[in-house]
DRENPA-3360 file (N, C-alpha, C; in nm, 2 decimals, always signed):
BEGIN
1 = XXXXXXXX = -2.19/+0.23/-1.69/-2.19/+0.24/-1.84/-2.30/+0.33/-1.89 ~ -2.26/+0.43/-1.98/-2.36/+0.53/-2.05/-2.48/+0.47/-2.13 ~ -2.60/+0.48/-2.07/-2.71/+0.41/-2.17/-2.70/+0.50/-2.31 ~ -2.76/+0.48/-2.44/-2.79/+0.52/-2.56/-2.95/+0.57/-2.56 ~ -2.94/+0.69/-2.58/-3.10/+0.79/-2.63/-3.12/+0.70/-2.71 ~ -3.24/+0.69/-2.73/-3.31/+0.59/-2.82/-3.49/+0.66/-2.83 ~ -3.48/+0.62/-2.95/-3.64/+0.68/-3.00/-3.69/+0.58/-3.07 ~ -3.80/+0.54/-3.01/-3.89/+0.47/-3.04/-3.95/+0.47/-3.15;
9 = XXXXXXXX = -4.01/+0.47/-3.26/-4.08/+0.44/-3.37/-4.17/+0.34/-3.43 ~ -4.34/+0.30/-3.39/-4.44/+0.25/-3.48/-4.43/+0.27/-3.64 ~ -4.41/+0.19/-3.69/-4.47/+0.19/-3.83/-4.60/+0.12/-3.83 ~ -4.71/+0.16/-3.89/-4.84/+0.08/-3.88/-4.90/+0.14/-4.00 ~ -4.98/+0.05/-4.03/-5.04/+0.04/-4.20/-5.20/+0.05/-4.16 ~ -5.22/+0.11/-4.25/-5.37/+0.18/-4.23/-5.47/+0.03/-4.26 ~ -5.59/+0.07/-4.22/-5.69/-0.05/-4.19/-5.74/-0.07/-4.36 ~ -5.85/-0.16/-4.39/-5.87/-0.19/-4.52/-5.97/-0.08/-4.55;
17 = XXXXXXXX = -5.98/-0.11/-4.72/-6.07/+0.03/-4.76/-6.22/-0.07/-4.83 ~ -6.25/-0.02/-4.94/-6.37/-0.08/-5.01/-6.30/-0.13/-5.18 ~ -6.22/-0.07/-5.17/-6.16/-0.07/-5.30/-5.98/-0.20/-5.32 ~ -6.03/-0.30/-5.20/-5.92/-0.39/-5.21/-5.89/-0.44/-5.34 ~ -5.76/-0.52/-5.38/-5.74/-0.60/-5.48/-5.72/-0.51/-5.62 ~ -5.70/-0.35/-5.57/-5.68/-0.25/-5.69/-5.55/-0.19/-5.61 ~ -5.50/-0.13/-5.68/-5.42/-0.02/-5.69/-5.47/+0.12/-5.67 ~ -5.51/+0.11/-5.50/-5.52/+0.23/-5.45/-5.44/+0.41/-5.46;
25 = XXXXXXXX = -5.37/+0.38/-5.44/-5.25/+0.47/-5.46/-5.26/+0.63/-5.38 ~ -5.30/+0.70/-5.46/-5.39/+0.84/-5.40/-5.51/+0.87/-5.41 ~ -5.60/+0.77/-5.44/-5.71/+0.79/-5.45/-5.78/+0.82/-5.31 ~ -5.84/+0.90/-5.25/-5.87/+0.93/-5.17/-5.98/+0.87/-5.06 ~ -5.95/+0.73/-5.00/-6.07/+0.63/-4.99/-6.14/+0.65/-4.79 ~ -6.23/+0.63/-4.70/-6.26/+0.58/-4.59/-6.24/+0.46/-4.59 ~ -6.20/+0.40/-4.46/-6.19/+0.28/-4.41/-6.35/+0.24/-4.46 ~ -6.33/+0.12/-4.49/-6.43/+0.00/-4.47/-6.43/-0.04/-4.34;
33 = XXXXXXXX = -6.59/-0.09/-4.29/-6.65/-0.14/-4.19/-6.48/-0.30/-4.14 ~ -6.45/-0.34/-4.26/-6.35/-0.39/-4.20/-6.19/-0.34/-4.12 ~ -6.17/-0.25/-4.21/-6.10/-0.15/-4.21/-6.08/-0.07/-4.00 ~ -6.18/-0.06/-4.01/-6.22/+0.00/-3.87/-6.19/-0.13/-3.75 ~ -6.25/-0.25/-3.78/-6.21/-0.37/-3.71/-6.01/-0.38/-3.72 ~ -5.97/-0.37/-3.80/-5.86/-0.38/-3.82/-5.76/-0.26/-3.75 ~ -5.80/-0.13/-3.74/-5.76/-0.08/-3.67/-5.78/-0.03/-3.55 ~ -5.91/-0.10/-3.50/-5.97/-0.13/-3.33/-5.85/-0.27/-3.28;
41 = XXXXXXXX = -5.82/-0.36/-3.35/-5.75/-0.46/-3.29/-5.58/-0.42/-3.31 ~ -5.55/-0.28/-3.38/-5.40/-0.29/-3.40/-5.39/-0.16/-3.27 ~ -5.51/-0.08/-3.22/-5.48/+0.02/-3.10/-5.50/-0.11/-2.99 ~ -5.56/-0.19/-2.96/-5.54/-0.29/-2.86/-5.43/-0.34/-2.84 ~ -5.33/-0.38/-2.98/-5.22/-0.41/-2.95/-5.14/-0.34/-2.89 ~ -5.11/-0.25/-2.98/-5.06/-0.14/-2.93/-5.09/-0.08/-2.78 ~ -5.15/-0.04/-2.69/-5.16/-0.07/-2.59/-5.14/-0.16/-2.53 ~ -5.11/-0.28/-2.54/-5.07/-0.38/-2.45/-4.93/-0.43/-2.46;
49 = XXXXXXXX = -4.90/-0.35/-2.57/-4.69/-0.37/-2.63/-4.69/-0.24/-2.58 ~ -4.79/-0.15/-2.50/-4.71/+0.01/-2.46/-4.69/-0.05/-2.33 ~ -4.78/-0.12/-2.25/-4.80/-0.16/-2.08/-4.71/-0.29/-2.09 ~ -4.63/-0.34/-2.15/-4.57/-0.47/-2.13/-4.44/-0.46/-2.05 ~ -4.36/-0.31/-2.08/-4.24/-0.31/-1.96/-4.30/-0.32/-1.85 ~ -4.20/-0.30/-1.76/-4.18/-0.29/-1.61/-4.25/-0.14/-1.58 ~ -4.26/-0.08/-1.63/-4.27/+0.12/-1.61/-4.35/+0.14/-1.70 ~ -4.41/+0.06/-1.80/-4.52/+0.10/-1.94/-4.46/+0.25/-2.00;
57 = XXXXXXXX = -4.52/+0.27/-2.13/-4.42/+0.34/-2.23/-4.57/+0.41/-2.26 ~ -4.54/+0.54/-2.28/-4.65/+0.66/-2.30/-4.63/+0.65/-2.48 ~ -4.70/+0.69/-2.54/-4.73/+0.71/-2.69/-4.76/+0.87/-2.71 ~ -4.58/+0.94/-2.73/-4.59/+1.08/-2.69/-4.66/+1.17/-2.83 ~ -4.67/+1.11/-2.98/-4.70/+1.15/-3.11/-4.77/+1.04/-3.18 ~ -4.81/+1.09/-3.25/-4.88/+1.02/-3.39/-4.90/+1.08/-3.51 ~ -4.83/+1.07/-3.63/-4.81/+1.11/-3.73/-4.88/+1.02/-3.87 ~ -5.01/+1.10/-3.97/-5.01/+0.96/-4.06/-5.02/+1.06/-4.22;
65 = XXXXXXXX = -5.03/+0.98/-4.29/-5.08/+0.99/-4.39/-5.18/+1.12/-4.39 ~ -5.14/+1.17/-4.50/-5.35/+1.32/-4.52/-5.42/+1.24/-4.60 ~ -5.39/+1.15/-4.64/-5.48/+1.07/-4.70/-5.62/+1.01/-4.61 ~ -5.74/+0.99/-4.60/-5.85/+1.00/-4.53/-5.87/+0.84/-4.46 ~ -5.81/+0.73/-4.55/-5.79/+0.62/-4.45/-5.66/+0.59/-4.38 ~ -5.56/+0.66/-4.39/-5.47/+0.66/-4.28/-5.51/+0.76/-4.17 ~ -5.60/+0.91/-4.19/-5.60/+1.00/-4.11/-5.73/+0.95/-4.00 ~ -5.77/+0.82/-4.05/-5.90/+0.79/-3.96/-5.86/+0.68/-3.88;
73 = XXXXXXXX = -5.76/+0.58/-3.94/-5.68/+0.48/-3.87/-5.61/+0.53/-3.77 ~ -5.52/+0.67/-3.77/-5.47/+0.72/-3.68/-5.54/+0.80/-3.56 ~ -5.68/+0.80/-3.62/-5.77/+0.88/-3.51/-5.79/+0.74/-3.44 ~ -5.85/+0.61/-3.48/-5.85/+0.53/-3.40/-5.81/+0.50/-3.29 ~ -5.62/+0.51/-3.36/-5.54/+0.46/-3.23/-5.53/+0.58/-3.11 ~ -5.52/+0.70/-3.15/-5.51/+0.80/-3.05/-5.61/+0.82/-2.98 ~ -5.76/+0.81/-3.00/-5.86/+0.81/-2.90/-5.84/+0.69/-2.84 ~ -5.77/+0.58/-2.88/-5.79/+0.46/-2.77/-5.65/+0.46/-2.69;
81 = XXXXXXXX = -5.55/+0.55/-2.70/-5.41/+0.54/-2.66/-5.43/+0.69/-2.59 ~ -5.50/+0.81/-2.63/-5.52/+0.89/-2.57/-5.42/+1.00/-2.60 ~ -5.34/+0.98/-2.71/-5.26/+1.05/-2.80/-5.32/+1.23/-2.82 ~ -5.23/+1.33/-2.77/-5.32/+1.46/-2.80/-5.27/+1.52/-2.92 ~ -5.17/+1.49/-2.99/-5.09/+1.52/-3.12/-5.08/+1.43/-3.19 ~ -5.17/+1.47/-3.31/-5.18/+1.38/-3.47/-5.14/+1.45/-3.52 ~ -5.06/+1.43/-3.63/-5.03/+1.54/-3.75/-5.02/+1.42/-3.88 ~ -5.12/+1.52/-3.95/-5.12/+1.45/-4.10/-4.98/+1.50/-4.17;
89 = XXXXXXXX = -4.97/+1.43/-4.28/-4.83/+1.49/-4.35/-4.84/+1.40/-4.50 ~ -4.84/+1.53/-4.62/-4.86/+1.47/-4.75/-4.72/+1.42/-4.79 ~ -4.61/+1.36/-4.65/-4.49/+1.35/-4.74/-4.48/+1.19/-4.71 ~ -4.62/+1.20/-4.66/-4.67/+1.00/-4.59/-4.73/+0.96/-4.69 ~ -4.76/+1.02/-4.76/-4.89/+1.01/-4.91/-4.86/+0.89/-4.95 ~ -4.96/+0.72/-5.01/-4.84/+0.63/-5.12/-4.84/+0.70/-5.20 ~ -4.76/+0.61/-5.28/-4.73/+0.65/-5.43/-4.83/+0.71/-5.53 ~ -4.82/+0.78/-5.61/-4.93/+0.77/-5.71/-4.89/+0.74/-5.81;
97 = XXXXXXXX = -4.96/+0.64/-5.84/-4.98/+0.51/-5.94/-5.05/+0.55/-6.13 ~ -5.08/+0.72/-6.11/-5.10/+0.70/-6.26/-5.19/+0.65/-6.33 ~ -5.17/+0.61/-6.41/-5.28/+0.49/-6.48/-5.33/+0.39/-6.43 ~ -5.26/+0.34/-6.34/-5.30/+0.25/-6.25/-5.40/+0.22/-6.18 ~ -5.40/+0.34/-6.10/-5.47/+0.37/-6.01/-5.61/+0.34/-6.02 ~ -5.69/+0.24/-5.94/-5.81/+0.22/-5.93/-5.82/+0.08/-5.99 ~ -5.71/+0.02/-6.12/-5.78/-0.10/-6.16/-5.70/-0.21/-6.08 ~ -5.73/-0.30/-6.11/-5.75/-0.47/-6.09/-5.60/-0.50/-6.10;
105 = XXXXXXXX = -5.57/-0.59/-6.08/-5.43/-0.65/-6.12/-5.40/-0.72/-6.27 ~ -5.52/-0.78/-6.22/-5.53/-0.84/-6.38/-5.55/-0.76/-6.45 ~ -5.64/-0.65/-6.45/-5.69/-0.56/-6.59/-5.50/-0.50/-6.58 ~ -5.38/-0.42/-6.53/-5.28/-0.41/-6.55/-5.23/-0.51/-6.61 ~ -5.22/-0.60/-6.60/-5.13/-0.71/-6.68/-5.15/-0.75/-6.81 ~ -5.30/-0.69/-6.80/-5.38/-0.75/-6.93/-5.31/-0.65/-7.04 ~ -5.32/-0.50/-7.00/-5.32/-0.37/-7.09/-5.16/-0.31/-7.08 ~ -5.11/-0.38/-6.97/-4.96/-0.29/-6.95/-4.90/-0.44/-6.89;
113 = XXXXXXXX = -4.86/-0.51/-7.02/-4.82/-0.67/-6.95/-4.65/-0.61/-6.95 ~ -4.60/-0.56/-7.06/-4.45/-0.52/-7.01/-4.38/-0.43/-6.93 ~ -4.44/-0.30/-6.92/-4.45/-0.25/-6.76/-4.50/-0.31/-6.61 ~ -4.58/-0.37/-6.67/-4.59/-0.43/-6.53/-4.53/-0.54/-6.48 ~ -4.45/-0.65/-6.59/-4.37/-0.72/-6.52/-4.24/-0.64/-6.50 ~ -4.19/-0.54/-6.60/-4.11/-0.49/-6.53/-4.12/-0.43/-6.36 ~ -4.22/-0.39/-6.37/-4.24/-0.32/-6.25/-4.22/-0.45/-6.10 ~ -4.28/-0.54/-6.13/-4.30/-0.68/-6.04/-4.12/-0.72/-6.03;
121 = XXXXXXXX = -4.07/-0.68/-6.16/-3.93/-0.80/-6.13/-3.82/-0.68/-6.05 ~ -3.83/-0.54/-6.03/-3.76/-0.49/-6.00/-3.85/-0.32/-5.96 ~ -3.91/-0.31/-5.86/-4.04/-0.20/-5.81/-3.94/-0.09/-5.82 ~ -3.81/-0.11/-5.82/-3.73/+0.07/-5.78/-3.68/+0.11/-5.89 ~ -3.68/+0.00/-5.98/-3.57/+0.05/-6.10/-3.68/+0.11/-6.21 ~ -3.81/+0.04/-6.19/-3.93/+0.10/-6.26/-4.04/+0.11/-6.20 ~ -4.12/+0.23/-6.29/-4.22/+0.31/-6.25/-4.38/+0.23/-6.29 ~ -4.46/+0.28/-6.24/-4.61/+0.27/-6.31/-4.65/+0.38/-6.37;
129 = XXXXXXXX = -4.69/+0.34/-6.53/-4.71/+0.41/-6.63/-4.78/+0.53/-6.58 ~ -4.74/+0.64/-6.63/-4.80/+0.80/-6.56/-4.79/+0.78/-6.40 ~ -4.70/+0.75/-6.30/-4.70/+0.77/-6.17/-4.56/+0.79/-6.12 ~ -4.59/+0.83/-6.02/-4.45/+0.85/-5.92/-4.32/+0.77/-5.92 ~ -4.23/+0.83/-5.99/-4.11/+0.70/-5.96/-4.05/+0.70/-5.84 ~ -3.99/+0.55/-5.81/-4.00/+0.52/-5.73/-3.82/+0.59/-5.61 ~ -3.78/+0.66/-5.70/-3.63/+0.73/-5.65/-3.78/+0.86/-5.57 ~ -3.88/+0.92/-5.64/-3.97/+1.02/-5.59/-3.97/+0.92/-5.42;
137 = XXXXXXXX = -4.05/+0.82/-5.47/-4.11/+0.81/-5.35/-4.05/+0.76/-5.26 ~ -3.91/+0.69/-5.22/-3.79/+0.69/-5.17/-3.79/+0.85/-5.08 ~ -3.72/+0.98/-5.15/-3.71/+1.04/-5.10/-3.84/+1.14/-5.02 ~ -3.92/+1.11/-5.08/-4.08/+1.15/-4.96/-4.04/+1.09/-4.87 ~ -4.02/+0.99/-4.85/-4.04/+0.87/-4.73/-3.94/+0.92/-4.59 ~ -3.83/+0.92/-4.65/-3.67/+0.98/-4.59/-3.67/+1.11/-4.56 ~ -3.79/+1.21/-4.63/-3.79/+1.33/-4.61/-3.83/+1.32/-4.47 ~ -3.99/+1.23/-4.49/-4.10/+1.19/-4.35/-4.01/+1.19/-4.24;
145 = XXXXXXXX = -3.91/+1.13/-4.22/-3.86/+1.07/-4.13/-3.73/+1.17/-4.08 ~ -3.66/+1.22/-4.17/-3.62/+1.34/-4.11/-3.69/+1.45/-4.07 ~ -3.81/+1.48/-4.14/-3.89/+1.58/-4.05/-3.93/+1.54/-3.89 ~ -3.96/+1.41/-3.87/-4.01/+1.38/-3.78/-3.98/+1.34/-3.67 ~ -3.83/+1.29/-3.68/-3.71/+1.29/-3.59/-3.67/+1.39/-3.55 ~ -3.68/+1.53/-3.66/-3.60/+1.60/-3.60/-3.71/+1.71/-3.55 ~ -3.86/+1.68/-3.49/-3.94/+1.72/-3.38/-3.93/+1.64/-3.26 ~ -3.82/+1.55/-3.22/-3.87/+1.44/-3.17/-3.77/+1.44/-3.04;
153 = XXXXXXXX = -3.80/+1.40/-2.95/-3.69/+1.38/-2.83/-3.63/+1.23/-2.83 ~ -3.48/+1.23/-2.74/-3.48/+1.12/-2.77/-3.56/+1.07/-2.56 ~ -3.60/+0.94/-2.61/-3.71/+0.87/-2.46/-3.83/+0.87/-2.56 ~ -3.88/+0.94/-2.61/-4.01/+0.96/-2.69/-4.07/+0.82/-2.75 ~ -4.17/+0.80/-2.76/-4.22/+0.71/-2.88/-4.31/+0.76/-2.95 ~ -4.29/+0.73/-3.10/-4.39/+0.76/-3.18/-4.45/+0.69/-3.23 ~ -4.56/+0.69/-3.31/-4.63/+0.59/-3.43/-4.68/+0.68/-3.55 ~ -4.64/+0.62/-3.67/-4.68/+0.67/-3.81/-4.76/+0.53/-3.87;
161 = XXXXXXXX = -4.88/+0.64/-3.93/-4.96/+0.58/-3.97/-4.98/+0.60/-4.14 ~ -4.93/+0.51/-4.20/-4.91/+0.53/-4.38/-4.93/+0.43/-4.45 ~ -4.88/+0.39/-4.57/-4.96/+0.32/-4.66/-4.81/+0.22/-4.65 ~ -4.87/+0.08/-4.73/-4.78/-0.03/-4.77/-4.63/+0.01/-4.90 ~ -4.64/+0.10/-4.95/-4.55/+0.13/-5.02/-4.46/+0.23/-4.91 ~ -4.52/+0.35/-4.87/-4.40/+0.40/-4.82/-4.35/+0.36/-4.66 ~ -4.43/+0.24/-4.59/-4.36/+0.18/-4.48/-4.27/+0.06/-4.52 ~ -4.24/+0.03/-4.65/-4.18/-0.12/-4.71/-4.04/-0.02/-4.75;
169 = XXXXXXXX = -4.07/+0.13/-4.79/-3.92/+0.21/-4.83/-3.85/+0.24/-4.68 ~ -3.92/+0.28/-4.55/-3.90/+0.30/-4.45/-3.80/+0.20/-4.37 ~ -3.88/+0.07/-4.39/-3.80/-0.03/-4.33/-3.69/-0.10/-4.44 ~ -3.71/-0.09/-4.57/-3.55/-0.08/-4.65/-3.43/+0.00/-4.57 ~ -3.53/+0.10/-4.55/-3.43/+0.20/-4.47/-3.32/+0.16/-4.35 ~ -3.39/+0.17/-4.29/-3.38/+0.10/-4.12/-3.30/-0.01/-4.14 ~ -3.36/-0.09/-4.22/-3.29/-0.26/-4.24/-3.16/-0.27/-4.36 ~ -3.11/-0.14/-4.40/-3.00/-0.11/-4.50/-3.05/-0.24/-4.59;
177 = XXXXXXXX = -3.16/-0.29/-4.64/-3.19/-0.36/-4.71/-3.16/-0.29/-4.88 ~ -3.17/-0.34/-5.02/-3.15/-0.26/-5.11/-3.30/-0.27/-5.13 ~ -3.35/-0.13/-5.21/-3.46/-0.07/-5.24/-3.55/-0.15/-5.32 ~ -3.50/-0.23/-5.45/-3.51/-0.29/-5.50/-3.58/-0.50/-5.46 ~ -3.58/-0.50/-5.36/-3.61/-0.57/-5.29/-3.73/-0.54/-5.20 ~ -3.81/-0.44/-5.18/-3.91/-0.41/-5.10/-4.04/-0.45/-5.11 ~ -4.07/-0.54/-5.17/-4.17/-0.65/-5.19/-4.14/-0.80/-5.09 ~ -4.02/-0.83/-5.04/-3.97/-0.91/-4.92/-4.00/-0.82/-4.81;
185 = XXXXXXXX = -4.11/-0.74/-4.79/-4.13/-0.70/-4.66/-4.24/-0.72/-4.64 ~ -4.39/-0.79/-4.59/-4.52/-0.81/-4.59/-4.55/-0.74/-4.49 ~ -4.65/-0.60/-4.54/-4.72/-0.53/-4.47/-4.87/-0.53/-4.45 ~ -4.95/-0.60/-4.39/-5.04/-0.62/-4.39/-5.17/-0.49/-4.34 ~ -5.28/-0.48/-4.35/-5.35/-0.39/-4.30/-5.31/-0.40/-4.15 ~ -5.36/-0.28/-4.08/-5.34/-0.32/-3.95/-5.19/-0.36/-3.84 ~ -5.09/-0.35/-3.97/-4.99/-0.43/-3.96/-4.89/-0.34/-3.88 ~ -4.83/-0.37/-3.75/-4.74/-0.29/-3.64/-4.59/-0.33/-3.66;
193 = XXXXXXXX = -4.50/-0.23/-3.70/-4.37/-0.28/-3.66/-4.31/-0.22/-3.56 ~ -4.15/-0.17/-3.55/-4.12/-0.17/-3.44/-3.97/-0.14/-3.46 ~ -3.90/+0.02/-3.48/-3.76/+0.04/-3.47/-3.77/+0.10/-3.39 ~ -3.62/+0.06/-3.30/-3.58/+0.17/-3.17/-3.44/+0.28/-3.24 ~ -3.44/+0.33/-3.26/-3.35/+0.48/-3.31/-3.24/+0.49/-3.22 ~ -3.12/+0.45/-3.22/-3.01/+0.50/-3.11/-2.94/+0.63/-3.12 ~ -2.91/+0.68/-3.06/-2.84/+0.85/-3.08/-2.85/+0.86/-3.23 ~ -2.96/+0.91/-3.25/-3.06/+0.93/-3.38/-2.96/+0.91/-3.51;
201 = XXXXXXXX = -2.95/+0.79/-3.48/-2.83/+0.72/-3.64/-2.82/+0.58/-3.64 ~ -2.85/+0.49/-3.55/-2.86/+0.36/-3.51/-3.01/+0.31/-3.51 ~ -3.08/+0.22/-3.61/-3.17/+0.17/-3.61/-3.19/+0.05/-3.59 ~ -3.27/-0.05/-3.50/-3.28/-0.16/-3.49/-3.40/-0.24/-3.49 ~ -3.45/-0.32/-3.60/-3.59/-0.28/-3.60/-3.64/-0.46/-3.54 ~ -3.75/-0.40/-3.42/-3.74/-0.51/-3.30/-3.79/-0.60/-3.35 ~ -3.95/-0.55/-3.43/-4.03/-0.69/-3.49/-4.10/-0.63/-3.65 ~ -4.17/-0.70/-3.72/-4.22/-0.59/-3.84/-4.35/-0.68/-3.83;
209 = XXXXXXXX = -4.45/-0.65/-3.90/-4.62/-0.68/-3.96/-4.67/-0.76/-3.85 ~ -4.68/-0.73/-3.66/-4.69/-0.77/-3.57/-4.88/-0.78/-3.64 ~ -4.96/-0.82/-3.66/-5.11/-0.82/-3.66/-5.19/-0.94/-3.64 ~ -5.23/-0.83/-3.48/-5.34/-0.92/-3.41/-5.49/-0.98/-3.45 ~ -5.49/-0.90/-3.56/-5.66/-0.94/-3.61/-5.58/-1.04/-3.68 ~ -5.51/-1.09/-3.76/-5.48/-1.23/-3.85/-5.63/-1.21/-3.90 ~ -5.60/-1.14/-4.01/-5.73/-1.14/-4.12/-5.76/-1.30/-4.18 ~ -5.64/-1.42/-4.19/-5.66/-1.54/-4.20/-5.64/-1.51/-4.41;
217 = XXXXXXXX = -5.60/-1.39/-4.46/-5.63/-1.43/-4.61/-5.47/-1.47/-4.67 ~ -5.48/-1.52/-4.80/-5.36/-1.57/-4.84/-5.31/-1.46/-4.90 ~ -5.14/-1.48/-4.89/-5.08/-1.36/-4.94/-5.11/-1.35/-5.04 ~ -5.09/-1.43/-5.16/-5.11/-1.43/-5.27/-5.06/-1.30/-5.36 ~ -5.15/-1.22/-5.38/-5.11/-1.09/-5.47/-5.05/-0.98/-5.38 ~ -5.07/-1.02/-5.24/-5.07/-0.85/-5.14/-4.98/-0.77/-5.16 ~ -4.84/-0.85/-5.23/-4.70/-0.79/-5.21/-4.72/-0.66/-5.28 ~ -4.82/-0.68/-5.43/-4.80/-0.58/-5.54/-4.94/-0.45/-5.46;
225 = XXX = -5.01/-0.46/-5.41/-5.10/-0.41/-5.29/-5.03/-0.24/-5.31 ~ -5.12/-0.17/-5.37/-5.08/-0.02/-5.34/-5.13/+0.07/-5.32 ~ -5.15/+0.05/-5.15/-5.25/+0.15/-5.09/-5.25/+0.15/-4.94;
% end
């Protein structure tokens, strides 16, 4: 019986910054001293989910974010996985958030209480005041992924390293989930998923928010988290 080409694909979420509990967006941030712990324990994983077949699985790319805490998350894992191709890519960018961007959750609710529950009760159908709508950042995301596939062999494995908004459109993707629902996906810092690609049209996504550091915090607000 004919096996199926299949391409591997990491989704992995960049480590934490200094500016948690805001609406990051494109604000241009370095990993936090935690940040760095967080993506020291997601290249350990990763390594030991590369060596766990029978034959261990090479990590042929790495693709993140140009944004400066996904492009340093992804340096992490490639010096520790030994990865010789990173490519940044502004079509990994999150969202930009606009007005948003930088404050509090509370200070939004406080100043933009009816955008912002709109935004809570339905993330695709509405935007954040002065930012990216979300049909925009949909198609970045889908662009990402056809550019990137179609550098890509099938046997290959990859890992992309991006933000919580555009790996939550990604795995809508994958999981023919509706868009509008992408807040039911918990992406944590650090957080590893896992679709295998069949004759580059069949996606099957193995595991999602695999994370080994267990930062131990309550989800609480993370869902709305944009960065």
């Amino acid at each position: 019986m004919k096996t199926s080409a299949m391409l591997r694909i990491f989704l992995i979420r960049h480590g934490r910054t200094a500016l948690e509990g805001r609406y990051k967006g494109q604000i241009d941030l370095p990993l936090a001293p935690e940040g760095v712990k967080d993506m020291l324990g997601a290249a350990l994983a990763l390594k030991k989910i590369l060596k766990g077949g029978s034959e261990g699985v090479k990590l042929n790319a790495l693709y993140t974010s140009d944004l400066t805490r996904a492009i340093q998350s992804g340096d992490i894992i490639a010096k520790a996985l030994g990865v010789g191709r990173v490519t940044p890519m502004a079509l990994l960018r999150e969202r930009a958030f606009g007005k948003w961007e930088g404050m509090r959750y509370d200070e939004i609710e406080r100043m933009y209480p009816r955008e912002f529950g709109l935004w809570v009760k339905d993330p695709f159908a509405n935007s954040p005041v002065g930012g990216e709508s979300s049909l925009a950042v949909k198609r970045r995301a889908l662009a990402s992924i056809k550019e990137i596939t179609g550098q890509s062999r099938d046997g290959e494995t990859l890992a992309i390293v991006s933000h919580s908004g555009i790996l939550r459109v990604l795995l809508c993707y994958f999981l023919g989930m509706p868009y509008r629902n992408i807040f039911r996906a918990d992406i944590g810092f650090g957080g590893i998923s896992l679709v295998e690609l069949y004759d580059g049209k069949t996606p099957v996504v193995r595991f999602m928010n695999f994370r080994p550091q267990a930062c131990g915090r309550s989800a609480g607000r993370k869902k709305r988290n944009g960065g």
